[in-house]
N, C-alpha and C positions, 0 to 999 in steps of 0.2 A: 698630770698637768703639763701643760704645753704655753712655756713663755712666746709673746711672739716679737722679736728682738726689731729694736727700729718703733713700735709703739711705745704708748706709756706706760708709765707701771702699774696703771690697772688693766692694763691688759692682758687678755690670754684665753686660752682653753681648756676649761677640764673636763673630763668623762667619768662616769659614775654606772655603772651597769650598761643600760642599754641609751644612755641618756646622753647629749654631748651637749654642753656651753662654750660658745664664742661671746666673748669681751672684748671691745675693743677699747674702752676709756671709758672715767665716767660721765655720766650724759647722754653716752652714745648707747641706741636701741641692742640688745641682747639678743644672740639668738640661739634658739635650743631645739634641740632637734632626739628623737626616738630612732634608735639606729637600728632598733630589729624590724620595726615597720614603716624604714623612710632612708635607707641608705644610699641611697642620693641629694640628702639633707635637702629636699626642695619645699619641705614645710614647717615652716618655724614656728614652735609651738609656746614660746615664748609668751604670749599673751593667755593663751587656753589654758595653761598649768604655771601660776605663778608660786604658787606653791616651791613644786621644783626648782624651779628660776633662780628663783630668792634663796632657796637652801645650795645649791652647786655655787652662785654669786659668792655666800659669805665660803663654803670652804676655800673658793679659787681666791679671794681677799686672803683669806690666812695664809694661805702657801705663799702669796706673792710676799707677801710683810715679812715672811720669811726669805725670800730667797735669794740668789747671788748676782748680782748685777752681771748680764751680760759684758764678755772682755772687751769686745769694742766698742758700746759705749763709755766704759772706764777711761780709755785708752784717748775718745771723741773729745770728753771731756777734759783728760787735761792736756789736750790742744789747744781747748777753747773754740771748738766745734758746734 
């Protein structure tokens, strides 16, 4: 799983086999991509296999609820940034 620091906290990427999810928020379109037959991620397969989507979406949900705030936003915030 890959936070991406500077987004929100549903943001992120996780990879599962041959499979990768980009999140960027919620709302915002998903994209998923098959890395042994598209390793240049130019085809998002997000809509054709929602299936996977939706199962990689709630693991990456779990890992994020779990995880540790990146230091510089901790840091942003009690600036008041």
């Amino acid at each position: 799983m890959l936070f991406l620091p500077g987004g929100t906290a549903e943001a992120g990427a996780i990879r599962q086999g041959d499979r990768k999810l980009l999140a960027r928020g919620t709302g915002e379109a998903m994209e998923l991509y098959n890395l042994a037959e598209d390793r240049g991620e130019k085809r998002n397969r997000a809509a054709s296999e929602p299936a996977k989507r939706d199962a990689l979406r709630a693991r990456l949900d779990a890992c994020l609820r779990g995880a540790v705030p990146f230091a510089g936003e901790a840091v942003r915030a009690r600036k008041g940034r």
